[in-house]
Every structure is written in C-alpha cells, then in structure tokens.
C-alpha positions as CSV (number, residue, x, y, z in Angstrom):
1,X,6.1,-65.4,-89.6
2,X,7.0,-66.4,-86.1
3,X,5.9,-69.9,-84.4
4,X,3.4,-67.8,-82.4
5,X,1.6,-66.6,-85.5
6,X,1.5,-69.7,-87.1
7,X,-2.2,-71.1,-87.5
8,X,-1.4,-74.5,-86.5
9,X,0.5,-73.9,-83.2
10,X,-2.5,-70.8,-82.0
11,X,-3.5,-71.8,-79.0
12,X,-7.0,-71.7,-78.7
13,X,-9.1,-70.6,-75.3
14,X,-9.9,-74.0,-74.6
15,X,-6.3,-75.4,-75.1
16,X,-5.3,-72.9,-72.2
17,X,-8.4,-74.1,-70.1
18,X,-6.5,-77.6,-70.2
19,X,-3.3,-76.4,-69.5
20,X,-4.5,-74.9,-66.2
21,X,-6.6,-78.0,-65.4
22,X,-3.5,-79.8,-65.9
23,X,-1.2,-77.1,-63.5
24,X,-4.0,-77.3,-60.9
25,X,-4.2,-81.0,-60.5
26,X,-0.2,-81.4,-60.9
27,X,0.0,-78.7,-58.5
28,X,-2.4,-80.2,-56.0
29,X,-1.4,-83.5,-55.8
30,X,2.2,-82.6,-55.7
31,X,1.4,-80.4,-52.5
32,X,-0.7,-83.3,-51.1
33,X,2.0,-85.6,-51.5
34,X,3.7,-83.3,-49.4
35,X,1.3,-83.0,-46.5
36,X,3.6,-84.2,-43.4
37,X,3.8,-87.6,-42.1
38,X,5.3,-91.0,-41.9
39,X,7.4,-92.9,-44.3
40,X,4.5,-95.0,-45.5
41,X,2.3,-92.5,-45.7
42,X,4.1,-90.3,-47.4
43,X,5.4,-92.9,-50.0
44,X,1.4,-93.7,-50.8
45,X,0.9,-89.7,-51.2
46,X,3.6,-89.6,-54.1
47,X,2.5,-93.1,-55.6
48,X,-1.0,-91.5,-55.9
49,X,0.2,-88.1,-56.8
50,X,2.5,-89.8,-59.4
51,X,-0.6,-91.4,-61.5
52,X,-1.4,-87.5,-62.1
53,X,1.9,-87.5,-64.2
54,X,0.5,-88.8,-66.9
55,X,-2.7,-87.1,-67.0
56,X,-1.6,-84.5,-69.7
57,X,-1.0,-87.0,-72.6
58,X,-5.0,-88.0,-71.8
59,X,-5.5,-84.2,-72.5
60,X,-3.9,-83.8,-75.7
61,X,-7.1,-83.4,-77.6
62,X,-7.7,-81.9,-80.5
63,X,-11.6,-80.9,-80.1
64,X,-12.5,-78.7,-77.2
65,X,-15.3,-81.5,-76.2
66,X,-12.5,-84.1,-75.3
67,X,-10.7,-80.9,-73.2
68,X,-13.8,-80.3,-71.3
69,X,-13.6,-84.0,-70.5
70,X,-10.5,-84.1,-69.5
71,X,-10.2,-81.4,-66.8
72,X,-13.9,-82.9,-65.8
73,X,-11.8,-86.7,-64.8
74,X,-8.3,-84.5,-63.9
75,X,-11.0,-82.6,-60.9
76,X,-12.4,-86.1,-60.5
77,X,-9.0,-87.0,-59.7
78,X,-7.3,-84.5,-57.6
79,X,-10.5,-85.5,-55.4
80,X,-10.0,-89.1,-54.7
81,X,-6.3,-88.0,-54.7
82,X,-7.4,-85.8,-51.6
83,X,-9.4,-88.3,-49.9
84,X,-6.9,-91.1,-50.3
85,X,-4.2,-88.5,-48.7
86,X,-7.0,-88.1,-45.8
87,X,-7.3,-91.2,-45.5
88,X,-3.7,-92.3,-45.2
89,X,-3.4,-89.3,-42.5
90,X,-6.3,-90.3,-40.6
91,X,-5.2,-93.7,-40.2
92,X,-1.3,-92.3,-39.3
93,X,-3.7,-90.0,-36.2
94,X,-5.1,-93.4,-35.0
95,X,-1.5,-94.8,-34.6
96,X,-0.8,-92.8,-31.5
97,X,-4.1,-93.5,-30.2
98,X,-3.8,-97.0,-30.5
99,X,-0.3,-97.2,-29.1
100,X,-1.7,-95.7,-25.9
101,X,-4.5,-98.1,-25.6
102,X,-1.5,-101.0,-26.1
103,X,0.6,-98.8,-23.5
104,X,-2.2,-99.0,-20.9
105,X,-3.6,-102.6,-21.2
106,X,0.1,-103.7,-21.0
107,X,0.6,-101.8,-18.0
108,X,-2.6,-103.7,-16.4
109,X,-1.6,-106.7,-17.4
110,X,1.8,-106.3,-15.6
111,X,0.3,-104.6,-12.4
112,X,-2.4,-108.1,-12.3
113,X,0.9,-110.4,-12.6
114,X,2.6,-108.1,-10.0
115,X,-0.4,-108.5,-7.6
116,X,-0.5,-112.7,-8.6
117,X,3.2,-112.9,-7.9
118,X,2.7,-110.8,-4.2
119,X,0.0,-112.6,-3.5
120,X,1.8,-116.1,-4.0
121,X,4.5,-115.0,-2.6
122,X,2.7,-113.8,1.2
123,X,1.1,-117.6,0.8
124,X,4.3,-118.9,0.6
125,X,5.6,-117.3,3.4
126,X,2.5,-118.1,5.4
127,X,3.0,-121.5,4.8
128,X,7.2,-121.6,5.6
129,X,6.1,-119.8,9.2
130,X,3.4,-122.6,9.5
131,X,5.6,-125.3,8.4
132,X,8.5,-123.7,10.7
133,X,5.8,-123.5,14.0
134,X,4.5,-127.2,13.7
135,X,8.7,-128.5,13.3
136,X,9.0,-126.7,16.2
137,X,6.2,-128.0,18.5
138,X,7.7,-131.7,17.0
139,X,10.9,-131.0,18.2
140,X,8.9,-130.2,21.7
141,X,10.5,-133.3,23.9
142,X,7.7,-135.5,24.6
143,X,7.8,-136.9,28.3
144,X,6.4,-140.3,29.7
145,X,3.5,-139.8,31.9
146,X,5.6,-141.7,35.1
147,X,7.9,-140.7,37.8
148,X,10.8,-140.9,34.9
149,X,9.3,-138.3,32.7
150,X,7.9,-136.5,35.5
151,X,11.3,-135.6,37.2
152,X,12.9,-135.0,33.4
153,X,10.7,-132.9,32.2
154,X,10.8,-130.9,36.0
155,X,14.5,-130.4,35.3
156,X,14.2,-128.9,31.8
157,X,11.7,-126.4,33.3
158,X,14.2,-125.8,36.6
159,X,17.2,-125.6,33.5
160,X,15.0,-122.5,32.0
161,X,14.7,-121.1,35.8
162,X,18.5,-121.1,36.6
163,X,16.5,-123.9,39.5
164,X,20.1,-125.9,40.7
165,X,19.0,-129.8,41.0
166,X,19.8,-133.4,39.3
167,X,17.7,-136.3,38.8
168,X,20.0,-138.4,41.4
169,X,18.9,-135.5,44.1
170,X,15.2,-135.3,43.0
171,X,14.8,-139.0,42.5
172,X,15.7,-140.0,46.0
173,X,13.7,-137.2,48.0
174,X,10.7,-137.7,46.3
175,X,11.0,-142.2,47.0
176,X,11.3,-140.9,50.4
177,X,8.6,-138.2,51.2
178,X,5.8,-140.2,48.6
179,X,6.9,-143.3,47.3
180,X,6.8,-142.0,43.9
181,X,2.7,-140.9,44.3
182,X,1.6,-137.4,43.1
183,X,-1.5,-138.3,45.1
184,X,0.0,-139.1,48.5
185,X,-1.3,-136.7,51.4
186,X,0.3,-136.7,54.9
187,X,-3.3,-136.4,57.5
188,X,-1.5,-136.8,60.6
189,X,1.4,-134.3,60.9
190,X,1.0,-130.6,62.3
191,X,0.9,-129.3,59.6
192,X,-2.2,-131.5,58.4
193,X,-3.4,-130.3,61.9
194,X,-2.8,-127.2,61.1
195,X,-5.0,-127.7,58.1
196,X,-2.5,-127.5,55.5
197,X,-1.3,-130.9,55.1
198,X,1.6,-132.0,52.8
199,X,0.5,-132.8,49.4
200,X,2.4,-134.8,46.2
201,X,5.8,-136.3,45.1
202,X,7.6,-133.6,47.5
203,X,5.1,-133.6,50.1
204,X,4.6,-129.7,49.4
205,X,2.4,-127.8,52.0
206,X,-0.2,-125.3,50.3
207,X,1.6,-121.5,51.6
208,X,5.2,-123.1,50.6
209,X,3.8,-124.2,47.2
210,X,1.8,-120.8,46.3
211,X,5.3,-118.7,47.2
212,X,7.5,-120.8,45.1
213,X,5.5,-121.8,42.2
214,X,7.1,-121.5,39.0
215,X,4.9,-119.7,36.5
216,X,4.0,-121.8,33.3
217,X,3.4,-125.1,35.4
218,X,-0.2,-125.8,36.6
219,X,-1.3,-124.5,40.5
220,X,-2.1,-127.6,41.4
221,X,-0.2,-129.2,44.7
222,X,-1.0,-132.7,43.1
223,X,0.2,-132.0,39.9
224,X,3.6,-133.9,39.7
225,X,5.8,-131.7,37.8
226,X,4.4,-128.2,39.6
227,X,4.8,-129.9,42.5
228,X,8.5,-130.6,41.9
229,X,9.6,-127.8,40.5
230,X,8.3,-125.3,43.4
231,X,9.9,-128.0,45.5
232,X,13.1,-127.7,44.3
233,X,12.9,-123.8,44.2
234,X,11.8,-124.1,47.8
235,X,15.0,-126.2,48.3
236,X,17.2,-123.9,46.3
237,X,16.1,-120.5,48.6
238,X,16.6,-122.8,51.9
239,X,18.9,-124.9,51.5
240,X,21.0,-124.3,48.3
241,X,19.7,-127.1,46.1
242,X,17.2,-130.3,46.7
243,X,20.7,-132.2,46.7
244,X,21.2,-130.9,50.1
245,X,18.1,-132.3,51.4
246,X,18.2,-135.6,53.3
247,X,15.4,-135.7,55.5
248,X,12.0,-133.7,56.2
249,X,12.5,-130.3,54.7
C-alpha cells in the first residue's frame, strides 16, 4: 500500500483547510513585508511577517476544532500584520510632509536673521555718516569774534574764491579806513552826500558792496567778514589785490 493510502497519513478536509490558512497568511505577510519603502520600515514588515513563521507548528492539531481555531488567530493575524504594515507606511508618507514644514520654517527663520542683520547693518551705516558729519563740523576752524579772527577767517573764504590778499595787506587798510570798527560810518564824504556813505572795517559803499559780494557771507555792509571779503574782491578787479592799496580806494 502506498503512503497516500495509508489511514494514518489521509489527509482529512479539515487538515487541507489548515494548510491553506497557513499558505494565505504566509503568503500575505510575506507580500506585505514586501510593500515598498524605507530601510526601517521595511525591516519592521519582515520582523512582523517573520512571527507568521511559526504559525504552522500552532496548527498541527489533531481535532478539526483546534484547526478551526487556528486559521480563526492565523486571519486574526495577517490583520494586525496589515495594519502594523499601514501603519509603518503611513508614518514613512508623513516623513516628506514634515521635512517640508522643517524646510520652510528654516527658510523663515534665515530670511528674519537676513532682515535683522540688513537692518543693523543700514543703522550702522547711519550712524558712521553721522559720526563722520559731526567730526567734520569739529574740524570746522573756529575763529575769535575780534579783528584777528575776523581777517583769518576772511582769508580762508577769499583762499576758496581764488580772492589774492594776506593778512599784512588786510590788516593795515582796514587800521586805516576804520580803526579796526565794523561799525564805523563815514557821514561827511560825497559819497555820504550822495547818500551812500562808507560803511565797516573797509569802509565799503552800498553799490560797490552788492556787486562784489561773495556768496555764502552775510549781505550786511556792517558785517566784518562780508565786508572784507567784497572788499578785497573789489581790490582784486581794480587794483590787482588789497596789497596794492595804500590810500582811499
């Protein structure tokens, strides 16, 4: 008689029930295992799918009761197996997700430090150019308020003008037509007749002053530098320089 035939190895409807519960779940985790993914995930797939591997010595049973059983837990099991796959999947679909959220708020974060760093930097450079302007107005030569500083400060202006002078020439027409005064006034001349009397250091009549004022100095006849310096431009058309003048001009 062959092995088929024998009584004892007959396989009986339910033993081929358990068989194919067996091949189903084997089969399904096997193929969930294989569902594509990452390294980690698909290492959990196999280490769950690799539990089912030792399902079929739980089915060797000898009554059909305890093989109804076991395909019963071996269903039970391919579907946790399929919702811990799902789950392992699900989370690898967040990872992109949450990469670009990490993307973008790192992206703000550099664009806010960007706008910090321009912003300190324009303040910086607002304050250099203010630091830079008020060095400048110090290094602005500060003049006494007297005949001294009067005539120095004329010469730096007449300097700028390309205004030929010295202090020597300056000093001693102005001790002769005023005495040093910016407020001396000659009433008794023709040209005070005249009604334009001389006026200042330089004794400058009004028509002579407005033609050779020098712009930036105050119009004011009595104003001791203005009145200088259109003086001495006066003397420069005329004459050549102040230098040149000895007498009434």
């Amino acid at each position: 008689m062959t092995a088929s035939s024998t009584p004892g190895n007959r396989l009986k409807k339910s033993h081929k029930l358990s068989i194919a519960g067996v091949t189903v779940v084997a089969a399904a985790a096997v193929s969930l295992s294989l569902v594509p993914g990452n390294a980690s995930a698909d290492a959990e797939a196999k280490k769950v799918s690799a539990s089912v591997s030792t399902a079929p010595a739980a089915w060797n049973i000898a009554n059909g009761s305890g093989q109804a059983s076991a395909v019963t837990e071996s269903l039970t099991n391919q579907s946790t197996i399929a919702d811990r796959v799902a789950e392992i999947h699900a989370k690898q679909d967040s990872a992109p997700s949450t990469a670009t959220a990490t993307a973008t708020a790192k992206a703000k974060a550099d664009a806010k430090e960007k706008a910090a760093a321009k912003k300190k930097a324009a303040a910086k450079k607002r304050a250099a150019e203010k630091s830079k302007a008020s060095r400048s107005a110090d290094r602005k030569p500060a003049y006494a308020n007297n005949l001294n500083g009067w005539i120095k400060e004329a010469l730096s202006i007449m300097k700028k003008e390309k205004i030929p002078g010295t202090y020597e020439g300056l000093h001693r027409n102005i001790i002769r037509e005023s005495s040093g005064n910016p407020r001396a006034i000659n009433n008794w001349d023709i040209n005070a007749k005249n009604g334009v009397p001389s006026i200042g250091l330089l004794q400058v009549i009004k028509p002579t002053f407005d033609t050779y004022h020098v712009k930036g100095t105050p119009n004011s006849q009595y104003h001791p530098v203005a009145n200088i310096v259109a003086a001495a431009n006066y003397a420069a058309d005329r004459y050549g320089t102040i230098d040149n003048v000895d007498s009434a001009y």
